[in-house]
N, C-alpha and C positions, 0 to 999 in steps of 0.2 A: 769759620764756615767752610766746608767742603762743596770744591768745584772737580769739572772736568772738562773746563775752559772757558773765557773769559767772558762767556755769555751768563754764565750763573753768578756773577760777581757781582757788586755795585745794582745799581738799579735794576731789578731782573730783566733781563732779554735787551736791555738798550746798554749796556756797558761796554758792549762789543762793537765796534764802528768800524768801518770799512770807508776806503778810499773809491768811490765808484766808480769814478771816470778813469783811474790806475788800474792795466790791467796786469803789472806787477807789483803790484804794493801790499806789502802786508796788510791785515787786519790788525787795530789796535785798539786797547783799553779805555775806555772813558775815563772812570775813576777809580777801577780795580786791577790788579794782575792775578791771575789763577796759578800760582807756583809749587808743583809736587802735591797737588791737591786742594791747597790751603789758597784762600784769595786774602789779598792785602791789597789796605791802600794806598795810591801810588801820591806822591807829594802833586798838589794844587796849586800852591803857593809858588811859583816862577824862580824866589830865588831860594826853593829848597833843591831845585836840579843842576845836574852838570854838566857841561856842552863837551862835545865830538868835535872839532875842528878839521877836516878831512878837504884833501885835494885829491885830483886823477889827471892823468894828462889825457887830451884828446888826440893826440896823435897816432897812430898805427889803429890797433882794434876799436879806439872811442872814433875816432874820424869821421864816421858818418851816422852817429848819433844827433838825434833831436832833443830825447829828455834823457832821463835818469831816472828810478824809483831807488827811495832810501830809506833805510830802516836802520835803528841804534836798538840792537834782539838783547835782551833781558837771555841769561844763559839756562835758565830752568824752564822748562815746559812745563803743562798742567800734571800732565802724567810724571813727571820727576823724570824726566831723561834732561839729560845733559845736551846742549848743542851744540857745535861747531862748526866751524868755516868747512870744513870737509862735507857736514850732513848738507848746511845747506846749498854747496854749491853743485853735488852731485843731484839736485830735484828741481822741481817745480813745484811742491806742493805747500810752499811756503805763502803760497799769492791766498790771503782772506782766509787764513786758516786759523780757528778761535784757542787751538791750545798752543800759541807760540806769543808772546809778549812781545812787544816793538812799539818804536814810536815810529809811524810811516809817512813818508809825503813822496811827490814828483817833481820835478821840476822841468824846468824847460831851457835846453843849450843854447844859448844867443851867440853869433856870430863874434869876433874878435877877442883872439888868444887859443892858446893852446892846450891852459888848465883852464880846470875849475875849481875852486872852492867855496865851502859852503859849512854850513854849522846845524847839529842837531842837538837838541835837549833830551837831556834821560833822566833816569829814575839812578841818583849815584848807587855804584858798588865797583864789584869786582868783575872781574870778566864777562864785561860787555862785548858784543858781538858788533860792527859797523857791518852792514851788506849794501851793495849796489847792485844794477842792473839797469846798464844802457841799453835804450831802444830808441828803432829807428821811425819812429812818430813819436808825436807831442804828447802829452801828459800818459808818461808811465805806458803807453801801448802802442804793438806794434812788435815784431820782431827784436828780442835779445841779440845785440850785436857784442854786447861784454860783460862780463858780472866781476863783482870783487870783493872779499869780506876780510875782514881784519878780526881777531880773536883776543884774549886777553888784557882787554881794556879795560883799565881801571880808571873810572869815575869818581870824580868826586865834590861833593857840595861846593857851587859856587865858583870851580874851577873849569878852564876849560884845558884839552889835552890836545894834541897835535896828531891825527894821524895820515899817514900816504897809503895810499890803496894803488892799487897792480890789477889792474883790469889782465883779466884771461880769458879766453874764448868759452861759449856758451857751452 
């Protein structure tokens, strides 16, 4: 089936779900990804995915964060461009945008300690994308105080992978 983003996948027009209350969180897939035109569907079954296992510290630039918005980006857009840590960290127009694949949530910083970690589920492959973006209110909104993305992750069924993320200023 030809798409030109993950609104025309999966069930027409409800495929495409947005985190509402995150006012930096990707938009992500229901049941389809729209990749280089072509939609596919993404596994259902919990233990067909691969977890992200990723920390940050809060110290220096996290330090007065509240939450986090976090997304595990699928590297192919609708369009067939390729993504990376460079496109996404130089924009903003990653927040509910239907031709970018991701799995997104927020969370929220609780008091004691200096890291975080935390685990995401993905669709397994090859260079996986991690992104972050701490803000200074609660669920995913509110002023970017640090963003971080990690590139070249390989996922894989059933396994989970270790990554450290490096918060950089907005």
């Amino acid at each position: 089936m030809e798409c030109s983003s993950i609104e025309d996948c999966g069930a027409a027009g409800r495929n495409a779900q947005t985190v509402s209350f995150c006012e930096h969180c990707f938009a992500h897939p229901d049941t389809h990804v729209c990749e280089a035109g072509t939609c596919r569907m993404i596994p259902t079954d919990f233990t067909q995915l691969g977890t992200i296992k990723f920390g940050f510290s809060l110290l220096g630039l996290g330090s007065g964060a509240q939450s986090f918005a976090a997304a595990a980006v699928l590297p192919i857009a609708a369009d067939g461009s390729k993504l990376s840590c460079a496109k996404l960290l130089s924009t903003c127009n990653y927040t509910n945008n239907f031709t970018l694949n991701a799995a997104s949530y927020s969370r929220q910083i609780s008091g004691g300690g200096d890291t975080i970690q935390d685990l995401v589920n993905v669709d397994p492959g090859p260079d996986r994308l991690l992104f972050l973006a701490l803000t200074s209110d609660r669920q995913g909104k509110g002023r970017v105080l640090a963003k971080s993305c990690s590139e070249n992750i390989l996922v894989e069924k059933g396994k989970t992978i270790t990554v450290t993320m490096e918060l950089v200023a907005p």
